[in-house]
N, C-alpha and C positions, 0 to 999 in steps of 0.2 A: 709626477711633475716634470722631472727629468726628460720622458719621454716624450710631453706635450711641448715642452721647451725645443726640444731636437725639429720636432713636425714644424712648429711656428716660426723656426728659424728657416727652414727650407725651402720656400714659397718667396721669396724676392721682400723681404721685410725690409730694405731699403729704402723701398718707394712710400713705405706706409709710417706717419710718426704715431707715437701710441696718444698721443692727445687727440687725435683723428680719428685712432680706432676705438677708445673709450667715447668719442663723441656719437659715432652710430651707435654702439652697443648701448650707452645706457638714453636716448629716445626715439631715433628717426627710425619708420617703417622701412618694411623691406623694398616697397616701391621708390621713398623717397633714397633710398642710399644707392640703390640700382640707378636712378636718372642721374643722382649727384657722384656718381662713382667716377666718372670719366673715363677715358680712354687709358690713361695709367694707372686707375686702381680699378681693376675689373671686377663689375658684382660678383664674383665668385669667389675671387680673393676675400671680399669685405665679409662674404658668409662666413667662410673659415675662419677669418678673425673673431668672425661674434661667436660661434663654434665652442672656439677654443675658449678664449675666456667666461664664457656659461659655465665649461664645465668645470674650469678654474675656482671659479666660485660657486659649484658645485648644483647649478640650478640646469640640471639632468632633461628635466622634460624641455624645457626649454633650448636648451640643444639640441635632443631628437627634434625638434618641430623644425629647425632649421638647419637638419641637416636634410631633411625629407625635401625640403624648399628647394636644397642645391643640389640634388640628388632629380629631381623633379625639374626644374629650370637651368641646370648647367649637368644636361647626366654625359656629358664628355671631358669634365673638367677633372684635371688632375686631382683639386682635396676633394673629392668623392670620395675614394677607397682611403683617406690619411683622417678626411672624420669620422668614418666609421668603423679604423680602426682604433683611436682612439677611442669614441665609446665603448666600444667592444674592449678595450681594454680597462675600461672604466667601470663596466657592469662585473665585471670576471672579479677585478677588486673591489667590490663590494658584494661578491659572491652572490650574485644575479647570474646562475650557471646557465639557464636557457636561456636567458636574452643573450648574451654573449656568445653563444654558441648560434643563435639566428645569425647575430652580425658576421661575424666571423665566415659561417658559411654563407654570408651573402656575397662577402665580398670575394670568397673563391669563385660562385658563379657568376658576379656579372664582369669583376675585374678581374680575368684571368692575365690580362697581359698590363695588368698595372703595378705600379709598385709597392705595394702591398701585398701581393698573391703570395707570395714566402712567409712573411710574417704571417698569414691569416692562417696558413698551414700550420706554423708551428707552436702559434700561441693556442690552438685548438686541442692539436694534437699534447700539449704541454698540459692542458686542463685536462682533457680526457685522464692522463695518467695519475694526476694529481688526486683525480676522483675517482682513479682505480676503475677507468671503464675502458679495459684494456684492449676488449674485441671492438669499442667503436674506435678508438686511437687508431687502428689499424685497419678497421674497414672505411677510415677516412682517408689515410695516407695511401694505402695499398695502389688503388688504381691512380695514384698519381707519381709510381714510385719512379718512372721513365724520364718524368719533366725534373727530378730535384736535378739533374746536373746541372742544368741552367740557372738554378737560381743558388743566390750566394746562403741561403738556409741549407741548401741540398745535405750538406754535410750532417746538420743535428737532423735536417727530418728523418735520415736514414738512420743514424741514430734510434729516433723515437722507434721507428717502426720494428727496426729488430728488437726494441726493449717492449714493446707491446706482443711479439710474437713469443716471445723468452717469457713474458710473467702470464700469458695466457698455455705453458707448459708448449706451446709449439718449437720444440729446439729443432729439431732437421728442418721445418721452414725459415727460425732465426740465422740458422748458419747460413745457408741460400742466400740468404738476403743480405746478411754481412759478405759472402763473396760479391754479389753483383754491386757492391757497395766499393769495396777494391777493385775493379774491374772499372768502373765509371768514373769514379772521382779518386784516382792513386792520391794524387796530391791532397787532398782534405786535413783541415789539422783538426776534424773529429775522427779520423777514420782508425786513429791511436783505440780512443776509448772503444771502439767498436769492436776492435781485434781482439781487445783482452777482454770483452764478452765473449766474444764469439770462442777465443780459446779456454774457457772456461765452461761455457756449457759442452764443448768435447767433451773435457776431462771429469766433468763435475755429471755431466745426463747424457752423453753420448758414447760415453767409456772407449773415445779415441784418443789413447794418451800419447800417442806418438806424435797424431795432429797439433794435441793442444801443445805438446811441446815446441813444436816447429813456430807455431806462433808464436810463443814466449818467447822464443832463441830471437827468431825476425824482429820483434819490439825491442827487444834488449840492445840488440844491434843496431838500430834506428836510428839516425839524424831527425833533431826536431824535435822531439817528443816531450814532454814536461817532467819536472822531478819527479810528481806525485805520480803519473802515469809510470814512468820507469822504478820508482819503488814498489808499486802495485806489481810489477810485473816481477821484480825479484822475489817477492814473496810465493808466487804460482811457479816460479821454478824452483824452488823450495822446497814446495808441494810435491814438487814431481819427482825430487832426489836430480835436482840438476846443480850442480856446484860449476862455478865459474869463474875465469881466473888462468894466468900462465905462471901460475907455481906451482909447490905440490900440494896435494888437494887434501884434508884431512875433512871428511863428511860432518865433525864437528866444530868445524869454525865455522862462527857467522858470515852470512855475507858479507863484503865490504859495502858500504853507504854506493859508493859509485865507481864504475871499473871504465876507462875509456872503452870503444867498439872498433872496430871487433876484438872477441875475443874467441878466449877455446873454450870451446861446451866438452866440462866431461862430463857422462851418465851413469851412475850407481846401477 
């Protein structure tokens, strides 16, 4: 609901009072609210309105029928790819995994340069993993892994796709892919969680303890990061016998909760 709330508000809802929009929705055809739409409220608008509250009140077919309408008689209009990702988010929760999975990659192929195209990647790629189909998660993200910079998903899809290479056992392709991950988006504020995968399958399936450590040290060091991410990461320097700290070091004290950075790395 949230989310249909977020779409319905983003379309110029100004112009439209909802006594207007419940007056089309519950009787006038689509030809009579097209001629009566006017110059300020354009039939594509009024679809999306009826769109939206269909699926509000949860009459599903009756949405696909007009969405196909605006899809078919406004296929340049902006809510093209925002009602079809809202079904497609509508079918996913109510666990209709191939219809959702049609929409979804519908709207990669025809709205690539829409705003949706992020979202459509990653709510896909979200389900694949959800449903443990880890080689399609990644044979869907893969060949589009050049365009995440541009989009403001870029961060989690890169994300997903290292974590679709890491649970199908491909670790020296996940690492690769978490470099070129740093390398394209430094600044990401997913790019935390991705490091402390990526140094963890070093140390954990690639038996480079030195790597994983250099990562650990580098997150630990970090501006920005979150508590829980920088506690995850004290615990992997833990693992590795890294004690940190500018006192003297005794291997059995705990680490402290949180040390400012930099600090001095000493190694057991």
């Amino acid at each position: 609901m949230v989310f249909l709330n977020e779409l319905f508000s983003m379309r110029s809802m100004a112009t439209i009072s909802v006594a207007l929009i419940l007056g089309f929705v519950m009787g006038l055809g689509y030809s009579n609210f097209q001629r009566e739409s006017g110059p300020d409220i354009p039939g594509d608008e009024m679809l999306w309105n009826r769109i939206v509250i269909n699926l509000e009140q949860k009459n599903v077919a009756e949405a696909e029928k007009w969405i196909t309408v605006l899809r078919n008689d406004f296929p340049e209009s902006p809510y093209c790819d925002d009602a079809m990702m809202v079904l497609a988010n509508n079918r996913r929760n109510e666990k209709k995994y191939p219809k959702a999975e049609q929409l979804y990659t519908a709207i990669k192929s025809d709205y690539s340069q829409g705003d949706q195209f992020g979202q459509s990647l990653l709510q896909l790629s979200d389900m694949f993993l959800e449903l443990k189909k880890y080689g399609e998660a990644e044979a869907y993200l893969a060949p589009l892994e050049k365009e995440f910079a541009r989009l403001p998903e870029g961060g989690e899809l890169y994300h997903n796709l290292v974590l679709s290479q890491f649970l199908q056992n491909k670790y020296s392709v996940a690492v690769k892919t978490a470099d070129n991950f740093s390398q394209r988006m430094p600044e990401s504020s997913d790019l935390a969680r991705t490091k402390l995968l990526q140094g963890s399958i070093y140390a954990t399936y690639l038996g480079n303890q030195a790597l994983a450590k250099d990562i650990f040290i580098g997150l630990y060091n970090a501006t920005g990061i979150s508590d829980d991410i920088r506690a995850e990461v004290m615990i992997k320097l833990k693992e590795q016998n890294v004690y940190i700290g500018n006192f003297d070091i005794n291997p059995e004290l705990e680490l402290p909760v949180l040390l400012p950075a930099p600090l001095d790395i000493i190694t057991y």
